[in-house]
N, C-alpha and C positions, 0 to 999 in steps of 0.2 A: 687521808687522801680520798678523793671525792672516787666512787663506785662506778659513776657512769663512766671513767677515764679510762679503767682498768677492765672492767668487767663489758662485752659486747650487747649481751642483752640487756645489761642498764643504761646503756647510752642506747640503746632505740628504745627502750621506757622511757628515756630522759626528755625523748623529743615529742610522746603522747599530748602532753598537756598543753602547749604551745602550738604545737598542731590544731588542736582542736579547738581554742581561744582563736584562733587565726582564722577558723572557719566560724565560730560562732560569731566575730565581731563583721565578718563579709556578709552575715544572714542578718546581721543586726544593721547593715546598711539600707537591707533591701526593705526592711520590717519599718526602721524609719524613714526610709522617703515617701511609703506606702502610706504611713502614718501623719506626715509629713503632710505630702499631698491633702490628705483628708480634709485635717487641720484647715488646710488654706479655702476649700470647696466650701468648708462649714462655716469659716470666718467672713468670706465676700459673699457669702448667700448663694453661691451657683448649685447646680442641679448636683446629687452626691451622684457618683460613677462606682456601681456594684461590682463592677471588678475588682479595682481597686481596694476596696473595705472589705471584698473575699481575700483578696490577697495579703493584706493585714493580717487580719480575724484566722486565716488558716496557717500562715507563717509564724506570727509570734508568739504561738505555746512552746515549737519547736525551738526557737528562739531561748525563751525561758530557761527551758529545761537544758538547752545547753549550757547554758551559763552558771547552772545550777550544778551542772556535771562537771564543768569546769575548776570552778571554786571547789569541791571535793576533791579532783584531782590536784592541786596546787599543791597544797599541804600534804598529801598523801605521798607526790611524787618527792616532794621536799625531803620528808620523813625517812621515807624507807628506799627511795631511787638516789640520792643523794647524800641522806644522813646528817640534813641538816633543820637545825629548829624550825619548826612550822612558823609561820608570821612575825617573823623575827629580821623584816626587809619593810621597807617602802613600797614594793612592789606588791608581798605580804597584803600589809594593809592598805592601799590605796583598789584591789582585786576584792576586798576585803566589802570595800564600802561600794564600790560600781555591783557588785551582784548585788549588796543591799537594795540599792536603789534601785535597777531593772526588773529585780524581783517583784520590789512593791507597786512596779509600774504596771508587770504584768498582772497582779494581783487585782489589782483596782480595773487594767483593762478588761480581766474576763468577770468581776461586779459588776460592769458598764456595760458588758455580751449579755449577761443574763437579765440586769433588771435597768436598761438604760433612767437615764437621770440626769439631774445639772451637775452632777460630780462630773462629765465628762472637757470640761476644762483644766482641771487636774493631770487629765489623762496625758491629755496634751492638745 
């Protein structure tokens, strides 16, 4: 029998991680239209807006590291709040490969912060 059903404090464990993906993917809207935006300023040649690229550049580390926080929580909550095999779902691995890829996005974004370059089509 599942822990969170029975037990009070596993079921508000149960809800930590979904919480928190639910706020990280709300930040990760605001980081991509930010980014988004950029994108389009850089591609028609218009003037870049330093707001904007602060508001990028300052939002999506937190960004990152939520996501990062996230995907540890997944498995952990699986594991010991549930009692059930860690990535042994769909959900598992498809959480699995989206941190992969936003990671490396962020990864390459702060290579691009510190020594800009033509990588920055990659970025996005």
């Amino acid at each position: 029998m599942d822990p969170a059903r029975t037990d009070k404090l596993y079921e508000w464990l149960s809800y930590v991680h979904p919480i928190l993906a639910a706020l990280a993917l709300i930040l990760a809207l605001v980081v991509l239209n930010a980014g988004l935006f950029m994108r389009d300023v850089r591609l028609r040649r218009k003037a870049p807006q330093p707001a904007v690229t602060a508001r990028h550049v300052r939002l999506a580390p937190y960004f990152a590291w939520m996501i990062g926080i996230v995907f540890v929580l997944g498995p952990l909550s699986s594991w010991f709040v549930r009692r059930w095999v860690p990535l042994q779902t769909f959900h598992g691995w498809i959480g699995t490969v989206t941190a992969a890829l936003f990671i490396s996005a962020a990864l390459l974004g702060r290579k691009l912060r510190i020594q800009p370059g033509p990588r920055v089509s990659l970025h996005g």
